[in-house]
Backbone as JSON Lines, residues from 0, in Angstrom:
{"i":0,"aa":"X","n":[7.03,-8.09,-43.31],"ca":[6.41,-7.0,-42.59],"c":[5.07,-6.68,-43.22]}
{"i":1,"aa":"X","n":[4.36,-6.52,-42.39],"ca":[2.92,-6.09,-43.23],"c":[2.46,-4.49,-42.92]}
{"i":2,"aa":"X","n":[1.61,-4.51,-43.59],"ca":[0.91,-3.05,-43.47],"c":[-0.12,-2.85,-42.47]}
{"i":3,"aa":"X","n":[0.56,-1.27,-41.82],"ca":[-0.23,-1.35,-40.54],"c":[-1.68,-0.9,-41.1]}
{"i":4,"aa":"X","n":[-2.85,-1.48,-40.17],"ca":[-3.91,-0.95,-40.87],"c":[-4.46,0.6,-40.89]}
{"i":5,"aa":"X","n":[-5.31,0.35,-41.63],"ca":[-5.59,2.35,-41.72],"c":[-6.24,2.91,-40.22]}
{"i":6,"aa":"X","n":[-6.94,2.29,-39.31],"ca":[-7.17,2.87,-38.22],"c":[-6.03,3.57,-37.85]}
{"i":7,"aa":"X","n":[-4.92,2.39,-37.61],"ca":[-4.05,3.03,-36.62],"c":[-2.91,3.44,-37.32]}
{"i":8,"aa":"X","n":[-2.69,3.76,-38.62],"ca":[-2.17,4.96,-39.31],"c":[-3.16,6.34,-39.38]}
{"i":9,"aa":"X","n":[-3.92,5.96,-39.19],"ca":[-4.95,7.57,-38.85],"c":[-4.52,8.26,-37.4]}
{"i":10,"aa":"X","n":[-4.83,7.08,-36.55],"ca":[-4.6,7.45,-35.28],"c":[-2.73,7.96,-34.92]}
{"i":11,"aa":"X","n":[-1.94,7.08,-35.56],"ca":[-0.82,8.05,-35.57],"c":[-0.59,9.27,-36.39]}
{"i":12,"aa":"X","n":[-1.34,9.68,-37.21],"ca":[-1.03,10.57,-38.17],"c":[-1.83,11.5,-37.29]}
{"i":13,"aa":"X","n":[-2.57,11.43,-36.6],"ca":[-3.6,12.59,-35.79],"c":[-2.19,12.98,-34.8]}
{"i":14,"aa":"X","n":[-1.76,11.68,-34.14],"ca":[-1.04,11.81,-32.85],"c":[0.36,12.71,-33.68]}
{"i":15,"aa":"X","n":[0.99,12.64,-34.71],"ca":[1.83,13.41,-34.72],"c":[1.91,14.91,-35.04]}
{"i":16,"aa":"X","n":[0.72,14.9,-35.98],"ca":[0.23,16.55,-35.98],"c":[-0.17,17.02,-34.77]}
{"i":17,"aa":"X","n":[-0.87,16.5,-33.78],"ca":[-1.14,17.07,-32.2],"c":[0.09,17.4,-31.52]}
{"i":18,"aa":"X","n":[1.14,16.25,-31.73],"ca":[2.5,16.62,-31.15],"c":[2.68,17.61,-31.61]}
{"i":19,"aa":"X","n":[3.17,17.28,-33.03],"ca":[3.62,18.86,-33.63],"c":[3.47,19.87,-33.69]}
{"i":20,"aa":"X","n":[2.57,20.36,-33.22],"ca":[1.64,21.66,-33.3],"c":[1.91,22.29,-31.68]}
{"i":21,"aa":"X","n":[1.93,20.95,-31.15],"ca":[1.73,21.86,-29.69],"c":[3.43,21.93,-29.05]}
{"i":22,"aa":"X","n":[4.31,21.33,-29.93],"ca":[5.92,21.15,-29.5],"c":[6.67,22.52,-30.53]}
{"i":23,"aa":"X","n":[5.91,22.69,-31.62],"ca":[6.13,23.56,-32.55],"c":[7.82,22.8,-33.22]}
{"i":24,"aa":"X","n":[7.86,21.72,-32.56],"ca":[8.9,20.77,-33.82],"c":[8.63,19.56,-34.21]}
{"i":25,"aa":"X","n":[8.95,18.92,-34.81],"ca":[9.1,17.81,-35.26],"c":[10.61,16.84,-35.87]}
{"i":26,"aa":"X","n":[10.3,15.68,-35.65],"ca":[11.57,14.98,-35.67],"c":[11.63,14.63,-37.38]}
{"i":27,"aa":"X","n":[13.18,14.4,-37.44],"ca":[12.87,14.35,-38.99],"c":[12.22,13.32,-39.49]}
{"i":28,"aa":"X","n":[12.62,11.63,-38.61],"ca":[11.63,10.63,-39.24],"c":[10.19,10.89,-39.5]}
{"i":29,"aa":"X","n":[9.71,11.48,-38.35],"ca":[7.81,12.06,-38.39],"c":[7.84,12.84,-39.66]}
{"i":30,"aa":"X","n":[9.2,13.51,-39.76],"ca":[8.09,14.48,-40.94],"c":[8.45,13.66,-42.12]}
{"i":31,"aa":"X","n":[9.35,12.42,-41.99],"ca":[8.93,11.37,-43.29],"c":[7.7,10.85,-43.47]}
{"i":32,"aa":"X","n":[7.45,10.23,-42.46],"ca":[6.18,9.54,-42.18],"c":[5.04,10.21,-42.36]}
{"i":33,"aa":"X","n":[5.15,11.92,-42.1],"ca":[3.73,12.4,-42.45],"c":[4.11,12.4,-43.9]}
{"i":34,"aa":"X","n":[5.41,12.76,-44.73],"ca":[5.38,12.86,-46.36],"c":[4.56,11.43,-46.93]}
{"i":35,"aa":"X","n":[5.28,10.25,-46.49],"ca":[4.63,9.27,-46.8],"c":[3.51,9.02,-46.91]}
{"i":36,"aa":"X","n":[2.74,9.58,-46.07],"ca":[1.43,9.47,-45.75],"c":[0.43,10.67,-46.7]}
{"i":37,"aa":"X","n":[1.21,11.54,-46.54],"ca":[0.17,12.22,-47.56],"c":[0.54,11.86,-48.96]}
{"i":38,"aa":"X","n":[1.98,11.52,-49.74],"ca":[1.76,11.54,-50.8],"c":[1.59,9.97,-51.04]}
{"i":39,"aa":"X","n":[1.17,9.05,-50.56],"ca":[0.8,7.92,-50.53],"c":[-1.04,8.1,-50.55]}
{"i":40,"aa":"X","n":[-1.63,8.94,-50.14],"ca":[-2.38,9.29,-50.09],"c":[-3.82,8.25,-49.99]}
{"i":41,"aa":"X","n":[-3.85,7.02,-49.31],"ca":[-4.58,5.92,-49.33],"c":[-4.84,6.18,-47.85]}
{"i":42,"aa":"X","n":[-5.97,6.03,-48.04],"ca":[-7.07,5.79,-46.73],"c":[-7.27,7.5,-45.89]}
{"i":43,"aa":"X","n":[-6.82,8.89,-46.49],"ca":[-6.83,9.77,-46.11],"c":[-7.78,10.52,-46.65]}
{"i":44,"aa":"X","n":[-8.51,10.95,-45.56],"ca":[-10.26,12.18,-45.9],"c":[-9.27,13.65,-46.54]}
{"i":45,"aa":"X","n":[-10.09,14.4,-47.12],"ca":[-9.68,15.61,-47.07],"c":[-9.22,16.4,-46.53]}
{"i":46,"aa":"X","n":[-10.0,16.0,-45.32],"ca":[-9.6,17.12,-43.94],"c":[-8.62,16.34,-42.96]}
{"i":47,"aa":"X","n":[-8.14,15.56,-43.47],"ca":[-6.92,14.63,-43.24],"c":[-5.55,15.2,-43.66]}
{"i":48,"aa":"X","n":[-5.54,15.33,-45.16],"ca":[-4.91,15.43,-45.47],"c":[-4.62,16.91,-45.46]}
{"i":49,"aa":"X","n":[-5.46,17.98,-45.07],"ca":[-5.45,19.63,-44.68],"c":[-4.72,19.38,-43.52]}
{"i":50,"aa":"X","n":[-4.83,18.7,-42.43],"ca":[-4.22,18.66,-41.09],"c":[-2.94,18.25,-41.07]}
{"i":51,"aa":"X","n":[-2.51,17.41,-42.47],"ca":[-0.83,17.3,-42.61],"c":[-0.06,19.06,-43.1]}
{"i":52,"aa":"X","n":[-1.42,18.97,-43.84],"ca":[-0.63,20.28,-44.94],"c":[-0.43,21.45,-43.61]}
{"i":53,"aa":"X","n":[-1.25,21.22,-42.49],"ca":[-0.96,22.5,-42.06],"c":[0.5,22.59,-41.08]}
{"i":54,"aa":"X","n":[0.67,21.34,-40.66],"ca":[2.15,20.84,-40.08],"c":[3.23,21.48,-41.33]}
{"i":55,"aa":"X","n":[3.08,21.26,-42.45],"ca":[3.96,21.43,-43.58],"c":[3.87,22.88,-44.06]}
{"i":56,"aa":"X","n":[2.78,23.53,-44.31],"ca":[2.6,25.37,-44.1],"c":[3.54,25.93,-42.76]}
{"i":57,"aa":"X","n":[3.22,25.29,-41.48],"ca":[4.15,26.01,-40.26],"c":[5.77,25.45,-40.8]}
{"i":58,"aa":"X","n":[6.28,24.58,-41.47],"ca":[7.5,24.27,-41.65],"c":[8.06,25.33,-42.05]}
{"i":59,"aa":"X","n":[7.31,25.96,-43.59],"ca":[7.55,26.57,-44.2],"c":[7.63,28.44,-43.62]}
{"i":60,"aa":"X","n":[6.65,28.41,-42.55],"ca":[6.44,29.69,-42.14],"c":[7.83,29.79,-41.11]}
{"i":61,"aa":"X","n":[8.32,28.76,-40.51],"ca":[9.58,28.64,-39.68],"c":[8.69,28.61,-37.99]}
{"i":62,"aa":"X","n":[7.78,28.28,-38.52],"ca":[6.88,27.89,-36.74],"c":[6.96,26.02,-36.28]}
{"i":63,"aa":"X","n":[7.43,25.62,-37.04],"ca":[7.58,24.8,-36.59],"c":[9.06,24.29,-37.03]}
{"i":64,"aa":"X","n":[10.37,23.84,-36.4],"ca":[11.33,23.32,-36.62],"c":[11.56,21.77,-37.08]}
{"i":65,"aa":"X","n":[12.47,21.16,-37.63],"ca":[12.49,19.91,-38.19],"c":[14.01,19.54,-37.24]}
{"i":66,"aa":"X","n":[13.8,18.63,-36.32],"ca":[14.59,18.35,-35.28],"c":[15.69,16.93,-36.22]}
{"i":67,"aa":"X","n":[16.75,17.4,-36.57],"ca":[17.8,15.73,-37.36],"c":[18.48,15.58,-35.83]}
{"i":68,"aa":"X","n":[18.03,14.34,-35.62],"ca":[18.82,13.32,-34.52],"c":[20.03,12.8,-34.9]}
């Protein structure tokens, strides 16, 4: 298996914070995948990595739910 490239780990990492924000949940794999992603922390801008944190601030505030399938 190889590594997907950083475009289109950007482009999903945009697409799941947009979900998330506007569904006010998230599934539990996504919110692996955003952990992964931020504390992997390769190929992510600053204001990249603010746009995970703010998915992870609403977790915490209880605005956004963590959906286990």
């Amino acid at each position: 298996m190889g590594q997907p490239s950083p475009g289109k780990t950007l482009a999903t990492m945009r697409s799941l914070v947009e979900s998330c924000l506007e569904s006010h949940s998230i599934t539990h794999q996504d919110y692996l995948t955003l952990s992964c992603m931020m504390l992997s922390g390769k190929g992510l801008s600053m204001e990249e990595y603010q746009e995970i944190n703010v998915v992870f601030d609403r977790i915490q505030l209880g605005r956004v739910r963590v959906i286990y399938r």
